[in-house]
TORNU-421172 format. One record per residue: residue in three letters; z, x, y of N, C-alpha, C in turn. Coordinates in steps of 0.001 Angstrom, whole numbers, plus 500000, padded with zeros to 6 digits. Layout:
// TORNU-421172
ALAZXYZXYZXY ...
//
This chain:
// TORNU-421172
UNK681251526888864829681059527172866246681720526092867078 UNK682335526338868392682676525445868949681786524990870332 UNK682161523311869518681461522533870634681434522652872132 UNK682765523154872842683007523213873889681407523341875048 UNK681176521648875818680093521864876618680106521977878055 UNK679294522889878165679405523585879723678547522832880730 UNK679156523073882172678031521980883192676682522423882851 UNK676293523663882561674698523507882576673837522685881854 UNK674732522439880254674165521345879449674310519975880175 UNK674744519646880711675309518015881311673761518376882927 UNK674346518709883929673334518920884423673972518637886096 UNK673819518525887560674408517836888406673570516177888656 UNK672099516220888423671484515128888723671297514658887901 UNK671315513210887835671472512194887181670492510697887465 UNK669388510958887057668085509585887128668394508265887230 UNK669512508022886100669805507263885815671159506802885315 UNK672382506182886443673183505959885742673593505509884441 UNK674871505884884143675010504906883111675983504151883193 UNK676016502827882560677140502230882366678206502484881213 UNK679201502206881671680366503383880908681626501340880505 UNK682003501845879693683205501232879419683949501561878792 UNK685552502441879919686407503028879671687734502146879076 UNK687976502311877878689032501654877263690467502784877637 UNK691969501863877865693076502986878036693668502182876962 UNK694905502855876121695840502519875623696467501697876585 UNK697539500592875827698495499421876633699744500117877121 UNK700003500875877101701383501511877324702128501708879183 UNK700956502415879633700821502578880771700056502309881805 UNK700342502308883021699355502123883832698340503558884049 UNK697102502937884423696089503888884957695824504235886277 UNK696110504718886722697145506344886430698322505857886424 UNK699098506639885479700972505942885497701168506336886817 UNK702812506062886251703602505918887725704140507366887385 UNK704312507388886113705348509203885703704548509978884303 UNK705331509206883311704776509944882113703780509095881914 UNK703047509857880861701697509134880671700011509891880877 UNK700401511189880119698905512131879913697748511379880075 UNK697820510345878694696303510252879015695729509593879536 UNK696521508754880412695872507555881666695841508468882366 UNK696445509623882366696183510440883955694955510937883794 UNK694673511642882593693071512255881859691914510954882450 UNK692243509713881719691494508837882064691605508349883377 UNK691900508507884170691796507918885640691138509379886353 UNK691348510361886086690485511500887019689483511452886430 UNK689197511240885082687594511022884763686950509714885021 UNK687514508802885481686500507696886038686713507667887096 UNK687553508396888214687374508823889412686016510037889397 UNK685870510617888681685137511899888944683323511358888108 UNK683408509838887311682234509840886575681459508682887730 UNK682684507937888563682035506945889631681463507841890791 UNK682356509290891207681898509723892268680514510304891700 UNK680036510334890496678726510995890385677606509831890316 UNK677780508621890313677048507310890449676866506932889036 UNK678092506699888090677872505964887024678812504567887473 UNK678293503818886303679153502414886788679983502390885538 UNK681392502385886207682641502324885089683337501096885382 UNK683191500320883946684389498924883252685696499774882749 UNK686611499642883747687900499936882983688276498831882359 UNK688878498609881280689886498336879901691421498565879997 UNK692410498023880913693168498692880937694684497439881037 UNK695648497666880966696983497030881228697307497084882786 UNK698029496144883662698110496490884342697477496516886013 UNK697690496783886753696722497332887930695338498459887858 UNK694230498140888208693122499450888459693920500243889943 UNK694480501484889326694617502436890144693308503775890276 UNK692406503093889990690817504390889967689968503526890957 UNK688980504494890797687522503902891864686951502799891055 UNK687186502768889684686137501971888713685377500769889596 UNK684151500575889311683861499615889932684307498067889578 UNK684528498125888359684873496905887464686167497145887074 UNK687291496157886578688673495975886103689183495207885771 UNK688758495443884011689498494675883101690896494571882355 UNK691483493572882634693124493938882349693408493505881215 UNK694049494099880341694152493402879385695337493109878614 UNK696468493707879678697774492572879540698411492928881421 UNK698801492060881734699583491883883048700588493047883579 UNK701155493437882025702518494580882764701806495860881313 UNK701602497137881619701465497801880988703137497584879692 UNK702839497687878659703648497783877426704144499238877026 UNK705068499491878065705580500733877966707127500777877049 UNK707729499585876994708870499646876443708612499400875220 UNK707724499434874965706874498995873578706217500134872628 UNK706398501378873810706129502752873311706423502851871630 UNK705098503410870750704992503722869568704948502196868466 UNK704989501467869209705100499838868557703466499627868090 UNK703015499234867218701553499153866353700507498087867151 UNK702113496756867382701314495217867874700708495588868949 UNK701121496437870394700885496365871200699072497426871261 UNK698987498402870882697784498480870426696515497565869612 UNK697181496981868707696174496068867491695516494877868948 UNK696285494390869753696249493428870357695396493685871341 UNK695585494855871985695172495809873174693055495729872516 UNK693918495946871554692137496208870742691083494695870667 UNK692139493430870022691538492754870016691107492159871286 UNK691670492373872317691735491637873865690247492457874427 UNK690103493819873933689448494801874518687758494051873380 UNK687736493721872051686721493483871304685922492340872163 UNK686713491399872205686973490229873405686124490288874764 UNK686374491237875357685912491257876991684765491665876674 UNK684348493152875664683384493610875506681901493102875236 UNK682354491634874228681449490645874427680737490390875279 UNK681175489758876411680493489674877707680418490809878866 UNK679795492207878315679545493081879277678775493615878440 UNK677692494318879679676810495000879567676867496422879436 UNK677113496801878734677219498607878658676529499507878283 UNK676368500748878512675327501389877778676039502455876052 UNK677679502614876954678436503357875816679758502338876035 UNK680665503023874912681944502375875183682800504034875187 UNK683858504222875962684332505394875559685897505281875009 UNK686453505304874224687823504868873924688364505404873648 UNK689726505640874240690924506558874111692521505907873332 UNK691686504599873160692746504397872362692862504549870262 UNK693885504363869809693718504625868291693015503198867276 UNK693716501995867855693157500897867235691482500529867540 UNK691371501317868797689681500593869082689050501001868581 UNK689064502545868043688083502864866896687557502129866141 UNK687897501381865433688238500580863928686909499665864329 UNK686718498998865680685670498164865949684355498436865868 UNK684616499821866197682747500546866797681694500338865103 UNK682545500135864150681731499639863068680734498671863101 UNK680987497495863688680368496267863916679954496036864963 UNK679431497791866096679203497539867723677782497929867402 UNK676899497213868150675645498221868641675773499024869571 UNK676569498585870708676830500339871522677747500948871132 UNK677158501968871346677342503700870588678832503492871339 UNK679912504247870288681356504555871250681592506085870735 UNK682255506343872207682768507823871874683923507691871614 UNK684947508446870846686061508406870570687108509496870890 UNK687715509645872219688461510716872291689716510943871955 UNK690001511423870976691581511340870162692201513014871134 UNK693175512132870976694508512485871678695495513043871434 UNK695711512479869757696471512705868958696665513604867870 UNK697199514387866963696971515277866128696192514775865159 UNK695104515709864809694238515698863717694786515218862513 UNK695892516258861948696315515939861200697686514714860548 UNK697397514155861351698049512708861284696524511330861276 UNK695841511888862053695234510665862488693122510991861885 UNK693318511647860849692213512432859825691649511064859185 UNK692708510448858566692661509571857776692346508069858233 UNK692449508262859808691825507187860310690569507389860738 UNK689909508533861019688329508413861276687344509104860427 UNK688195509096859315687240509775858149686540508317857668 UNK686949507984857219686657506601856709684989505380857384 UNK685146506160859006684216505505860079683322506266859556 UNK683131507211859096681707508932859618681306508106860771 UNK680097507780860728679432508256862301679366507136863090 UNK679713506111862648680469505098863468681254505252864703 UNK681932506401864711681965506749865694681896508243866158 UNK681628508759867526681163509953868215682606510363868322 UNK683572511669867632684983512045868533684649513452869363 UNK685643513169869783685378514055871317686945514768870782 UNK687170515799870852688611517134870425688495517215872070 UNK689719517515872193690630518032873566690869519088873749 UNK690862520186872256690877521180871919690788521731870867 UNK689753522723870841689394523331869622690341523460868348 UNK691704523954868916692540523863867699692855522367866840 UNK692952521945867946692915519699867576691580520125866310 UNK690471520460866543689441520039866109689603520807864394 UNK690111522064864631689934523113863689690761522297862239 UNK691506521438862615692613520976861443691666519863860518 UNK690703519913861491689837518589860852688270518598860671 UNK687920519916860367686210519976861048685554519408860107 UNK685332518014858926685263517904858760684614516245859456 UNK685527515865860527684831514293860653683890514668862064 UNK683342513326862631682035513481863350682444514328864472 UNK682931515148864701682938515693866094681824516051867029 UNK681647515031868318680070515704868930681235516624869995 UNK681770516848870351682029517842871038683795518398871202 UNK684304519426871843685440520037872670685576519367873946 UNK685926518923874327686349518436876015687509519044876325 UNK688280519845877090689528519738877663689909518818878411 UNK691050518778877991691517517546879511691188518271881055 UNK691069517514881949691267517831883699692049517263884318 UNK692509517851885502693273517095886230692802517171887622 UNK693107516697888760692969516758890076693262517646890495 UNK693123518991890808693679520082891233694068520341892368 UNK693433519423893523694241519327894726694427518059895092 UNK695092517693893959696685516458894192697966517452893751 UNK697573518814893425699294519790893021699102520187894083 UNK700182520309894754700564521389896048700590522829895266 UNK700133523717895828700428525298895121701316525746895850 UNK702528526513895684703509527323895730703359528710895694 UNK703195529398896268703449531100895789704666531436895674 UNK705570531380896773707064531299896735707749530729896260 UNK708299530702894989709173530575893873710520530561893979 UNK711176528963893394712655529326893599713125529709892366 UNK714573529949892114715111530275890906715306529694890221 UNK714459528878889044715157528039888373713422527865887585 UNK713810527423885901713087527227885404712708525207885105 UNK711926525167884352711671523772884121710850523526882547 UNK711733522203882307711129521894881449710723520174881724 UNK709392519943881178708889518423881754708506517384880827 UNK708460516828879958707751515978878792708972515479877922 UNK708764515358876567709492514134876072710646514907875228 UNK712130513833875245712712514625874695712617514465873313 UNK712220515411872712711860515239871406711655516474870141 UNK712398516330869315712538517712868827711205518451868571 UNK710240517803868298708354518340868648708396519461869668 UNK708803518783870755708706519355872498709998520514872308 UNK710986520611871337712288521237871473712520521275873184 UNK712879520748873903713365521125875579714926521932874756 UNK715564521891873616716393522746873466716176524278873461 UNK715519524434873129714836525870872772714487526416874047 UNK714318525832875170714178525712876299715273525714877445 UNK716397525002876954717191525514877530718421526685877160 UNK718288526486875788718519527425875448718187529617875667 UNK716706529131875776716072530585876414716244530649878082 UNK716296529836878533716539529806880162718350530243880247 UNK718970529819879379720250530445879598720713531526879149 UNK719786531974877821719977533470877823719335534403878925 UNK718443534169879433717748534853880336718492535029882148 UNK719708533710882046720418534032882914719683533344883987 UNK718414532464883615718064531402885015718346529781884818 UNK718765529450885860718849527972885510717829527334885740 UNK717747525743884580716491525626884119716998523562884894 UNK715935523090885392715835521606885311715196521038884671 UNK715461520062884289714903519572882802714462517671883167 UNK713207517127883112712588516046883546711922515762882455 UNK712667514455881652711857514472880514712355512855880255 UNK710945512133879151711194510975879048712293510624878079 UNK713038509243877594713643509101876869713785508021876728 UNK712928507423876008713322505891875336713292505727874315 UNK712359506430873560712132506052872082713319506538871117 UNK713912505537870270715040505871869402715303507575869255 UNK714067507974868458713849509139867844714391509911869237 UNK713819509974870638714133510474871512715369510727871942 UNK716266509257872208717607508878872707718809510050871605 UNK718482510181870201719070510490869063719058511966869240 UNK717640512570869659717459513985869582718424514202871389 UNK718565513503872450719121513934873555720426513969873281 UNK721351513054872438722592512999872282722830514220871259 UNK722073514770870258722715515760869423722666516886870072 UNK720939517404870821720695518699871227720674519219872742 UNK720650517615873688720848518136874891721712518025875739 UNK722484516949875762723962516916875770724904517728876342 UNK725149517605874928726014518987874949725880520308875109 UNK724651520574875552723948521457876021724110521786878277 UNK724439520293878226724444519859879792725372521010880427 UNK725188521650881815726298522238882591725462522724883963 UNK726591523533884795726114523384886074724514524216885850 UNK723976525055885042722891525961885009721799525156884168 UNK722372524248883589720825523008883082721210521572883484 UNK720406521014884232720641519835885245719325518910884720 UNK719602517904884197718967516648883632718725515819885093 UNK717420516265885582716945515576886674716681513965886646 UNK716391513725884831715592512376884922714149512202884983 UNK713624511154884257712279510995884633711692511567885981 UNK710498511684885822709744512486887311708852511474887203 UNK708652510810888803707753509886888833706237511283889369 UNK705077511152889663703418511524890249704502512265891164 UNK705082512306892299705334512820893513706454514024893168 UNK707437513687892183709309514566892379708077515045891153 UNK707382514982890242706635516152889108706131517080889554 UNK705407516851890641704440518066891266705210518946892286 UNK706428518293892666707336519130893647708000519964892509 UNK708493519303891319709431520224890478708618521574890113 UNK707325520797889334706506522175889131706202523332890123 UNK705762522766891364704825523595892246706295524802892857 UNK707785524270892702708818525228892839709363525955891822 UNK708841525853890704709782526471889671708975528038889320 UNK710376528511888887709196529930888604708699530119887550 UNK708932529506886745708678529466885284708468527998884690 UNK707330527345883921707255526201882820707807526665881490 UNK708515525995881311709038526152879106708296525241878810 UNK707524526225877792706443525062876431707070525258875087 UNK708339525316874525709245525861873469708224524818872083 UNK707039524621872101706537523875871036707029524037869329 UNK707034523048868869707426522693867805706900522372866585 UNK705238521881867236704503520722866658702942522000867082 UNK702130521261866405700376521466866982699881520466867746 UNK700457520830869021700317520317870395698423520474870690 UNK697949518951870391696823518936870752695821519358872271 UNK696556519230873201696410519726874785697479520396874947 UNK698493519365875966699602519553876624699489519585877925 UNK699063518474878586698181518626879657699248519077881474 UNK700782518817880407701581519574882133701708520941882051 UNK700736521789880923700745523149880862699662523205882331 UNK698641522813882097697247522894883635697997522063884883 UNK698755521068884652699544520764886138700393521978886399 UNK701286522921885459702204523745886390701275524597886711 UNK700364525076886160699080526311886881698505525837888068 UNK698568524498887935697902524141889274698790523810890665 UNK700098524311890257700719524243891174700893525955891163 UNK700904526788890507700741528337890573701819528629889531 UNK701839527847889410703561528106888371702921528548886290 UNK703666530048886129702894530660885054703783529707883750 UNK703344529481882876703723528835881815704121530125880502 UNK705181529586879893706105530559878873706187529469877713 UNK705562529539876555705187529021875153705537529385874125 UNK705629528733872919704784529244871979704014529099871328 UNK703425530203870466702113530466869987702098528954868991 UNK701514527790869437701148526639868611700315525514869260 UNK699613524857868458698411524029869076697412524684869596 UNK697143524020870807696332524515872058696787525705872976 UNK697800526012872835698749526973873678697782528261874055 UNK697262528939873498696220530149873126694862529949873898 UNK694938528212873870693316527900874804693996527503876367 UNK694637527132876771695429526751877918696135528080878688 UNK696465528720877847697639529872878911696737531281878769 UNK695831531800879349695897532960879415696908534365879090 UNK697425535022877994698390535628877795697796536326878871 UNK699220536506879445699346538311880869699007537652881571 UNK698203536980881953697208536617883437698477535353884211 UNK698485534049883489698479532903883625699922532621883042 UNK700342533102882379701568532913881653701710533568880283 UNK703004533470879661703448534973878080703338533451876824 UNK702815533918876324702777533506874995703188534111874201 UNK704489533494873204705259534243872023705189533607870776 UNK705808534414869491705506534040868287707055532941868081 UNK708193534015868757709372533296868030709987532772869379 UNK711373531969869073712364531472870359712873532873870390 UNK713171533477870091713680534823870229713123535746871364 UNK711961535531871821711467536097872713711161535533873952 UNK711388534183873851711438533380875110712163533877876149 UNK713439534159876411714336534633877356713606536155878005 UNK712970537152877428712639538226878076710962537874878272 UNK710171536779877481709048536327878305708910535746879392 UNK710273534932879784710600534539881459710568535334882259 UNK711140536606882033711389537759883037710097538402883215 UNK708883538343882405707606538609882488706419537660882922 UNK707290536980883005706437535536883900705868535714885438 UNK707697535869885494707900535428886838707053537067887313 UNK706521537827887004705818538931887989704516538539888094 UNK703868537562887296702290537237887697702320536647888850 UNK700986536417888951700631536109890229700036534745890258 UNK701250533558890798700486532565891006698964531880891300 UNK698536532573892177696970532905892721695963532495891242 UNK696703533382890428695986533546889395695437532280888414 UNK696938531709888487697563530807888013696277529031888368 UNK696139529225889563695587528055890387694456528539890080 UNK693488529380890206692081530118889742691663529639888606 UNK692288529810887504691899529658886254691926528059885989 UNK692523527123886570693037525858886328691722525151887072 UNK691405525641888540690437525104889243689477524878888390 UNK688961526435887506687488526665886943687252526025885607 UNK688508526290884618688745525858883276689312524151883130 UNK689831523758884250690795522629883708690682521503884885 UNK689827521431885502689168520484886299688762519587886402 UNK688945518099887236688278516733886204686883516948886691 UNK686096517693887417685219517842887711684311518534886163 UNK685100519756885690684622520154884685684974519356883440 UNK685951518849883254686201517713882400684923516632881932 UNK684080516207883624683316515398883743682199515684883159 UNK681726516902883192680893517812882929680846517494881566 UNK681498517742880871681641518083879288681576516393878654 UNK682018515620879466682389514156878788680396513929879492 UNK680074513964880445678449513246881085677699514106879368 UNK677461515327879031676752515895878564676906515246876856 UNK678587515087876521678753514050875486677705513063875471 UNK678070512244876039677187510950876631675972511194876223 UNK675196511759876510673590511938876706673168512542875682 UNK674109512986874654674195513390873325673935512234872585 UNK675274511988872588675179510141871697674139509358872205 UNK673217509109873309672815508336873897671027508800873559 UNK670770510115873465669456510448873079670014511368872122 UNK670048511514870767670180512513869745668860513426869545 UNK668035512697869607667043513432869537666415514156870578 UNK666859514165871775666456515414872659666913516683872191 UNK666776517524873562667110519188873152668463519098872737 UNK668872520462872248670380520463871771671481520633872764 UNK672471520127872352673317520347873875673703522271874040 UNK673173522471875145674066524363874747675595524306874535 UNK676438525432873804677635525228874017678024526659874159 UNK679347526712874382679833528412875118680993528229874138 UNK681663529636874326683115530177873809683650530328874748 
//
C-alpha cells in the first residue's frame, strides 16, 4: 500500500511546535539561483513549515534565502563546481554532525546522502528524504534499518526498494504562485534540466523537429559526463529551429516555461520526481514524456499532458498536447503538487517518527 499522507492525517493545528533541523546538500544555495531541485523542495518547505509556527535550523552552504528562523552555514560559497565530487558532501556532513551538537532539536530532517550515515549514533530521531534513485542508493540505507525514517518522493522511487524503512510518499511542492500562468502559448517547445544522456534533451530535440516546432533548450552543463554528452548529441544537432538558450537562472525559467507550448520529458533513466515537470503545469504548460520513473504520478495522461511508451511517438504527442487546456494544467499542480501540500505530508511524517505509538497515520491512493 502506499504511504502517500494526506492533510487530514497531519492536521491544520498544531499545540505544539516543533523544532526542526533542516540539513541541504553543499552544492547549492537555498533556494538556488538556477538549477538545483532540491534546495528549491527544501526552501518552500521551510518557508511553508515556519509559516505554520515550527522553528526551523537550516544546515546549509551559503546565504539563508528562507524564513528559517535560525542559519547555519556550513561552507561560505555553496560547492557547486564541485558537483558529484564525494569530499564536498563527507565534509558538508561532518560540519553539519558538528553544529548539531550544540542545538536543540526535536527531529533532524536530511536531504542530504552522507548525513544519513550519522543518525546511527543520534538520539534525535532523523528523517531521511532521498532524492536519489532507489536503486543506486538501496545499499546505502539498508544497512541503517531504522536508524533512520526515509521519506520516497514518489511511489515509483519507493517501489524499487520496498524493502528499507520507508515511513512515508511525500511529493515534492513548489510555490505555485511564484509561476506566472500563461494560457496563450507561443510556438516553440522546451526542454529544461541537465544535459545528460539520462535526461536525453536529444530525443527531445529530435521529436520537436520532427513535429515541425521549434524547441529551446535550457539546460545545465558542467559535469564532464555532461560537457561529452553536449558535444556528441547536441551540437550538432544545433540550428535556427533548436536554440541553446543556456542556463536559466529562478526568473528567464519561469518565463521560458510559462510561454512554451509544450515541456519534453524524453526520460531515459527512473526519474525519481522531476520536479520542472509541476513547474511547467504551474505555469499551464502540458508536459510530453515518457512512460518512466515518476512520470505516470506527475502528468495526468489526456488532462495535464501525453505520456508515451517509445521516442517514436513523441512528435505526434506534441500535436496532442498543445489542445489541452492549460487551466487544467495549473488545477492539478495547485491541489497535488503544492508546498503547502508537500507540508502536509512532511508535518504528518514528523508526528509519526515523533509518537509511533499513537493512531495510525491514514493514507490515500
Amino acid at each position: 500500500m502506499s504511504m502517500t499522507i494526506t492533510a487530514e492525517a497531519s492536521g491544520r493545528v498544531h499545540e505544539t511546535p516543533l523544532r526542526i533541523a533542516m540539513v541541504a546538500p553543499p552544492y547549492f544555495g537555498v533556494p538556488p539561483e538556477g538549477y538545483g531541485g532540491v534546495e528549491a523542495v527544501i526552501a518552500s518547505l521551510v518557508d511553508s513549515l515556519v509559516d505554520r509556527g515550527h522553528h526551523v535550523t537550516l544546515l546549509a552552504a551559503g546565504h539563508n534565502g528562507t524564513r528559517a528562523q535560525r542559519f547555519v552555514r556550513t561552507f561560505a560559497q555553496p560547492s557547486s563546481v564541485r558537483l558529484g565530487d564525494a569530499v564536498p558532501e563527507v565534509v558538508n556532513a561532518a560540519r553539519v554532525a558538528q553544529r548539531l551538537a550544540c542545538e536543540e532539536v526535536d527531529l533532524v530532517h536530511d536531504h542530504t546522502l552522507a548525513g544519513a550515515l550519522l543518525a546511527i549514533g543520534r538520539r534525535t530521531p532523523t528523517v531521511v528524504t532521498v532524492h536519489g534513485p532507489t536503486t543506486d542508493l538501496a545499499e546505502l540505507y539498508r544497512p541503517l534499518g531504522k536508524a533512520v525514517q526515509l521519506v520516497a518522493i514518489s511511489d515509483a522511487q519507493r517501489a524499487v526498494a520496498p524493502d528499507l524503512n520507508w515511513i512515508a510518499t511525500v511529493h515534492n511542492g513548489i510555490d505555485v504562485l511564484s509561476y506566472p500562468f500563461v494560457e496563450a502559448k507561443l510556438d516553440y517547445a522546451v526542454f529544461l534540466g541537465r544535459y545528460h544522456p539520462e535526461k536525453a534533451p536529444h530525443l527531445a530535440i529530435d521529436a520537436a523537429r520532427a513535429a515541425g516546432v521549434p524547441i529551446l533548450l535550457a539546460g545545465k552543463c558542467t559535469e564532464p559526463v555532461e560537457i561529452a554528452y553536449y558535444e556528441r548529441e547536441i551540437r550538432p544537432r544545433l540550428g535556427p529551429d533548436v536554440i541553446d538558450t543556456g542556463p536559466a537562472d529562478a526568473t528567464r525559467k519561469r518565463r521560458i516555461l510559462a510561454e512554451a507550448r509544450v515541456l519534453l520529458f524524453p526520460l531515459c533513466w527512473e526519474e525519481p520526481f522531476g520536479l520542472v515537470m509541476a513547474e511547467a503545469l504551474a505555469c499551464g504548460t502540458p508536459v510530453v514524456a515518457l512512460r518512466r520513473g515518476s512520470v505516470a504520478e506527475v502528468v495526468v495522461h489526456g488532462v495535464t499532458g501525453i505520456v508515451v511508451d517509445t521516442p517514436d511517438e513523441l512528435p505526434a504527442a506534441i500535436h496532442r498536447a498543445a489542445l489541452l487546456d492549460p487551466r487544467d494544467c495549473r488545477a492539478d499542480v495547485a491541489t497535488r503538487f503544492a508546498a503547502e501540500t508537500m507540508a502536509d505530508g512532511y508535518e504528518a511524517a514528523y508526528h509519526r517518527v515523533l509518537a509511533p505509538t499513537s493512531r495510525p497515520v491514514r493514507v490515500a491512493r
